[in-house]
C-alpha positions in Angstrom: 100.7 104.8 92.6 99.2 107.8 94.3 100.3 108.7 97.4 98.1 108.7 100.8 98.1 112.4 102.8 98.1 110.8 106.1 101.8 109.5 105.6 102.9 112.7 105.1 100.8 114.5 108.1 103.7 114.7 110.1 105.6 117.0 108.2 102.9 118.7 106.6 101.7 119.4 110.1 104.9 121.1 111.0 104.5 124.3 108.3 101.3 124.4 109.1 102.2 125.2 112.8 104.4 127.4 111.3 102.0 129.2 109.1 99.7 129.3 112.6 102.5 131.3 114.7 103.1 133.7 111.9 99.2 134.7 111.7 98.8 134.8 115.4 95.6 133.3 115.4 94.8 129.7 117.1 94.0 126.9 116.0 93.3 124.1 117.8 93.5 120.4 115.6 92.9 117.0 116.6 93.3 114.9 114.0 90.9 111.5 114.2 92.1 109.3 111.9 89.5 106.2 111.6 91.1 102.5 109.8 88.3 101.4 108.0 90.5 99.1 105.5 89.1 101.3 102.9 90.4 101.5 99.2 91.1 105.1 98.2 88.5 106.1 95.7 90.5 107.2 92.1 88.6 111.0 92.7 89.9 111.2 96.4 89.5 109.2 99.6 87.9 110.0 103.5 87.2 109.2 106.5 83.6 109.4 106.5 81.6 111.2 109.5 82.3 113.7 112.0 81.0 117.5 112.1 82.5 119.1 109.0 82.9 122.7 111.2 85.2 124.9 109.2 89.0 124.2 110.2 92.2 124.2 108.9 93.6 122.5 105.5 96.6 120.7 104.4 96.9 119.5 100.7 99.3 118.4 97.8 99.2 118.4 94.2 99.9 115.3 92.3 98.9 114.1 88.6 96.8 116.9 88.2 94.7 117.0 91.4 95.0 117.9 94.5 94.4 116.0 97.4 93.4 118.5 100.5 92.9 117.2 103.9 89.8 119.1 106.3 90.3 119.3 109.8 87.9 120.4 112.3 88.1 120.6 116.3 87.6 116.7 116.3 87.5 115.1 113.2 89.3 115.0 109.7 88.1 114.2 106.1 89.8 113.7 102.9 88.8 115.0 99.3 90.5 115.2 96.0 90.0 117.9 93.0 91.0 118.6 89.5 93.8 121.3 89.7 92.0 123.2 87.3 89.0 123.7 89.7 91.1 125.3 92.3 91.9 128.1 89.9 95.3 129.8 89.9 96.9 128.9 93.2 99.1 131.2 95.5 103.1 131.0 95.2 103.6 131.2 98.9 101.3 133.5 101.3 97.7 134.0 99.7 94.0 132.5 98.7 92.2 130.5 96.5 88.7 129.3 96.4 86.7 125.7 95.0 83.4 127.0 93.5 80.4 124.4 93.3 76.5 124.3 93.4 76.3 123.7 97.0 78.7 126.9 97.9 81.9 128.7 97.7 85.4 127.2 99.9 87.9 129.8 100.7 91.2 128.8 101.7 93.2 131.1 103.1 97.2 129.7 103.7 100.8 129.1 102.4 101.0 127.3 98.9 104.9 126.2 98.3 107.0 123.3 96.7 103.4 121.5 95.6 102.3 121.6 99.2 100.0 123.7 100.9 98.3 124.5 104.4 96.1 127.1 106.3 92.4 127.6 107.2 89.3 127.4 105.1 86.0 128.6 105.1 82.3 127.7 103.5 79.7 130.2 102.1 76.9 128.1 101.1 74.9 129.1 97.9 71.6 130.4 98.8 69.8 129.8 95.2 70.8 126.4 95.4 69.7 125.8 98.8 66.6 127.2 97.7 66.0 125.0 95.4 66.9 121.7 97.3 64.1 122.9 99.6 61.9 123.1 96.4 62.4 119.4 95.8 61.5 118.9 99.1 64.6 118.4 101.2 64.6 120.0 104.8 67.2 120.4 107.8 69.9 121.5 105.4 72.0 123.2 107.5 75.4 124.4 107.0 77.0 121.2 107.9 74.7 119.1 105.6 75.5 121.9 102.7 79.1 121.5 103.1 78.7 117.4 102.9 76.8 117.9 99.6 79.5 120.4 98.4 82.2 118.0 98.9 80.6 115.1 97.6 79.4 117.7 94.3 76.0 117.3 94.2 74.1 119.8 91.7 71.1 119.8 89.8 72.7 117.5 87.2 73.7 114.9 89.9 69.9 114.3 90.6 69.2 114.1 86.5 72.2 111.6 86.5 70.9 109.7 89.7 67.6 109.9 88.0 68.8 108.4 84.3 69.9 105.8 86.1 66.5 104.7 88.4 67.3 107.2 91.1 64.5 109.1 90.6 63.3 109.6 94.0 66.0 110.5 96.8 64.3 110.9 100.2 65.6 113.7 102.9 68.1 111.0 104.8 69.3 109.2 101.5 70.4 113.3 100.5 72.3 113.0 103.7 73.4 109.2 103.0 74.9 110.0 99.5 76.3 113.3 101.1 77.7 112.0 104.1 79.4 108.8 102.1 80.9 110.7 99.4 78.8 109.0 96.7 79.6 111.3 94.0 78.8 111.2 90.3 81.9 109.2 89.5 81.8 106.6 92.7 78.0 106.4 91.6 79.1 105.6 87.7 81.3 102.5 89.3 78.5 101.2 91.2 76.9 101.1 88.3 79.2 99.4 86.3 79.6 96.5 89.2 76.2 96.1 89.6 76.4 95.3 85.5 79.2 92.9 85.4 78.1 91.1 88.4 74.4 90.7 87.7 73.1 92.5 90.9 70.7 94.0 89.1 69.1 97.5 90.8 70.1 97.7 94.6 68.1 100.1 96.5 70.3 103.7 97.5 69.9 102.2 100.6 72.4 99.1 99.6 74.3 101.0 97.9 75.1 102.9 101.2 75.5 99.6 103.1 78.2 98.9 100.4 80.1 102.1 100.7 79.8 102.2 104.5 81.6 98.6 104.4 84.1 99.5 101.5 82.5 97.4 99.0 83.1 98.5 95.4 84.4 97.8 92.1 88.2 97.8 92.8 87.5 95.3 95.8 85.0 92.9 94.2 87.8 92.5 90.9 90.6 91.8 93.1 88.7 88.1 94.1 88.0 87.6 90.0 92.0 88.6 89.5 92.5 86.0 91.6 90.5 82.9 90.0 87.4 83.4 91.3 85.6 83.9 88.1 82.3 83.3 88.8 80.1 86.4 89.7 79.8 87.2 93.4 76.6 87.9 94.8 76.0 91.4 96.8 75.8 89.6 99.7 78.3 87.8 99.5 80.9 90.7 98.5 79.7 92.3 101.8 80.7 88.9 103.9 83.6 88.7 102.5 84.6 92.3 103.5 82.8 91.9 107.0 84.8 89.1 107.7 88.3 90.2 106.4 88.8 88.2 103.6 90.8 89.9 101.4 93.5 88.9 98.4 96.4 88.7 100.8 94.3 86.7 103.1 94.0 83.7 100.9 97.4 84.1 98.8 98.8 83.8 102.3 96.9 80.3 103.0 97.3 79.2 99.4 101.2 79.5 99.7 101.1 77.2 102.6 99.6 74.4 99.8 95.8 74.5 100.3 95.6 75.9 96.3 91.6 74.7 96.2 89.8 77.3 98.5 86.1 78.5 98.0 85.4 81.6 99.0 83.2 80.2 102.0 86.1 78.5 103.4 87.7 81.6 103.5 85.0 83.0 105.3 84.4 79.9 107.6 88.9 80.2 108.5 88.3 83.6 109.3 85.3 83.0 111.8 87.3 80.5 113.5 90.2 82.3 113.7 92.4 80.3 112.1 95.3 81.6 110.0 98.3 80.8 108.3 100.4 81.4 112.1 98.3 79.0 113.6 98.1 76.2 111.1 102.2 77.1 111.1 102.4 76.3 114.4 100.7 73.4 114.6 102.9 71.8 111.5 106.0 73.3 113.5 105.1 70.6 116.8 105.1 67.8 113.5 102.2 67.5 111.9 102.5 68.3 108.6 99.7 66.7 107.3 96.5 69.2 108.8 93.9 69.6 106.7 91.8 73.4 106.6 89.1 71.3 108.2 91.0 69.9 110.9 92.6 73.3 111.5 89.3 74.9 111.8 88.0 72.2 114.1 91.4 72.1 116.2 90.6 76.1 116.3 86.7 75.8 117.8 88.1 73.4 120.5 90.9 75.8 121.7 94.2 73.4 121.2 96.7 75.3 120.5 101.0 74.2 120.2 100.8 75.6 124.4 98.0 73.0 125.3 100.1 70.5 123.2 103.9 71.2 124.8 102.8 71.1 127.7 101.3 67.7 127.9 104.3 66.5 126.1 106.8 68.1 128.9 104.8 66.3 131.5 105.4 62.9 129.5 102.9 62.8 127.3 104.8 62.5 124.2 102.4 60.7 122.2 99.6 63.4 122.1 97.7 63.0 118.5 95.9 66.1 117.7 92.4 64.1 118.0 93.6 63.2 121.4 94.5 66.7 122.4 91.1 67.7 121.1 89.7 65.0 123.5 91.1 66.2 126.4 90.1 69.5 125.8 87.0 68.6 125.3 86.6 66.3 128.6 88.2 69.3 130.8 91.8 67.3 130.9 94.6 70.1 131.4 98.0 70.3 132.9 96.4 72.0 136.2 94.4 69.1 137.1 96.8 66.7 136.0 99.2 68.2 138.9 96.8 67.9 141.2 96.0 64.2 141.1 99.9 64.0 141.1 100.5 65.6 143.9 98.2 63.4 145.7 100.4 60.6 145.3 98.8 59.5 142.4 102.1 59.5 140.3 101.5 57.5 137.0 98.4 59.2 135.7 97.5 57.8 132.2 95.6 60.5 130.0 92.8 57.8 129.7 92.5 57.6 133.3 92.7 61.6 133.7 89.6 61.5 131.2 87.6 58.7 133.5 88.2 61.0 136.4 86.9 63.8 135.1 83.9 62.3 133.2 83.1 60.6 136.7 83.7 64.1 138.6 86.5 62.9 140.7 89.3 65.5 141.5 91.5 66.8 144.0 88.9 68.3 146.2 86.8 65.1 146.0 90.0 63.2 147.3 90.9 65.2 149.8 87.6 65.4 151.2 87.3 61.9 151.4 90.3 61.2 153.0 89.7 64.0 156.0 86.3 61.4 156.6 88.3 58.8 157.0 87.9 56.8 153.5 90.2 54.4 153.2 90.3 53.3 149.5 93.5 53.9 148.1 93.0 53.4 144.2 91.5 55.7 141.8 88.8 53.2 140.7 88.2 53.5 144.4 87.2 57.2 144.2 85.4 56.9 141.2 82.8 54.1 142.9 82.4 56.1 145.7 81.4 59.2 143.3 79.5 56.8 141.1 77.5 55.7 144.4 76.9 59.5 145.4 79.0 59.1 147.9 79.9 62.6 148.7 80.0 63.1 152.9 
């Protein structure tokens, strides 16, 4: 299992202040580290956006790639390479460079113990350049040409693209497939999952939608590993990551002994916010018995185990989750409750707590009837006078 860069930042950050003392020169990082609850792609991983200025670089070698880490003034991004690409590297102080299409990356730095850090720069390649604006691309400026550098684009990207019905790339999809780190292999996986789940030929444009929301291959098999062996539409693949279904999700609900879920349940629980803590703590207060469907519905009418204790510590022991859903529903609460007490009114039935508020009677309305003098003394009293529109 590979490892992830960012764990490590901490003490890779350390040499690499080190390394910035000893060559007197001044660097100033702020790392931006964005949780997108992405899977790491098998040729490296990022965190996509920002402005790609030249910065410094941290990196280690693992399984025969090395995973570097780009900082700028504000932003950081992620990439992986073959070792071999990087050429012989340095044994402590020195440089090496990553030559592609787009350009030329020098890193200048410390390489030790499989680790490395320092400060990069990019030399984009003119010819190629030149020839990007032959096909018709614009704006390329250094930032753009260091995107497509990372993300390898060359002349036989757009043959490959092209082989596969990507024959025509516009300016901003350039940028897209840049930008997202759609590169030759993410591409090839796209393809395959577009294959084995019958989604026939999505636009670029879809295919950008899927990477910006972490859609892909890896993510989609996880749900078939799991049961689900029908294929999943596009769409629904993206709801399902929009809405933060994942494996663990429903493993978590199915443990608690709801093994039949659809997919669209799934969904429909996360909507309503309705996990396995809060169908826990409604079978903690007794009832064991809660369907998904009743959680969800318990859920949209806000009772909660609070709402619940606390009508039971007032003596309300009996509470049925339909009832507590009633009470919500009618504006019954503990508050209000209190304040018909505390009027005198000590015996308060939950039925009759519903009557006075469906008839608008509460402890204003009392009170302000009794300062005019009123004389009734029952709640069925109150309620006629408010039925009547009795109300100065």
């Amino acid at each position: 299992m590979k490892k992830i860069l960012i764990a490590g930042l901490s003490v890779i950050l350390v040499a690499a202040t080190a390394f910035t003392a000893q060559s007197q020169q001044k660097v100033k990082v702020k790392v931006k580290t964005e949780d997108r609850d992405r899977d790491r792609d098998d040729d490296g991983w990022s965190n996509f956006g920002g402005n790609h200025v030249p910065g410094t670089w941290l990196a280690y070698i693992e399984d025969e790639k090395v995973y570097i880490e780009f900082t700028g003034e504000d932003w950081n991004t992620g990439r992986s390479f073959a070792l071999s690409e990087l050429g012989t590297l340095p044994k402590g102080e020195g440089s090496f460079s990553v030559t592609r299409e787009a350009g030329t990356v020098t890193f200048k730095g410390v390489f030790e113990g499989g680790k490395g850090h320092g400060f990069y720069s990019f030399a984009e390649n003119a010819p190629f350049k030149s020839y990007l604006e032959q096909k018709g691309y614009s704006g390329l400026t250094k930032q753009l040409m260091l995107d497509i550098f990372f993300t390898d684009i060359s002349k036989s990207y757009f043959e490959f693209m092209k082989a596969n019905g990507y024959g025509e790339i516009s300016n901003s999809q350039l940028k897209d497939l840049a930008q997202q780190n759609l590169n030759r292999k993410v591409m090839e996986d796209y393809f395959g999952l577009f294959k084995t789940e019958s989604w026939g030929h999505p636009s670029l444009g879809k295919v950008v939608e899927l990477r910006e929301h972490g859609v892909n291959a890896r993510f989609v098999n996880s749900f078939h590993k799991m049961g689900y062996k029908e294929n999943i539409p596009l769409d629904k693949a993206l709801e399902l990551r929009d809405h933060g279904v994942t494996p663990e999700f429903i493993t978590s609900i199915q443990k608690m002994g709801y093994e039949k879920m659809s997919l669209d349940k799934a969904v429909d629980l996360r909507d309503h916010g309705v996990n396995p803590e809060y169908i826990s703590s409604i079978r903690n207060m007794g009832y064991k018995d809660i369907t998904l469907d009743k959680a969800q519905e318990l859920r949209d009418h806000g009772v909660n185990p609070e709402f619940i204790n606390t009508m039971q510590k007032m003596g309300y022991k009996d509470v049925t989750l339909d009832r507590a859903q009633e009470l919500i529903d009618h504006g019954v609460n503990a508050n209000f409750i209190r304040s018909i007490n505390e009027l005198g009114f000590k015996d308060l039935t939950l039925d009759k707590a519903q009557e006075l508020v469906d008839h608008g009677v509460n402890a204003a309305f009392i009170k302000k009837m009794r300062n005019k003098g009123v004389k009734e003394n029952t709640l069925d009293d109150y309620i006629r006078l408010r039925d009547t529109g009795f109300n100065e």
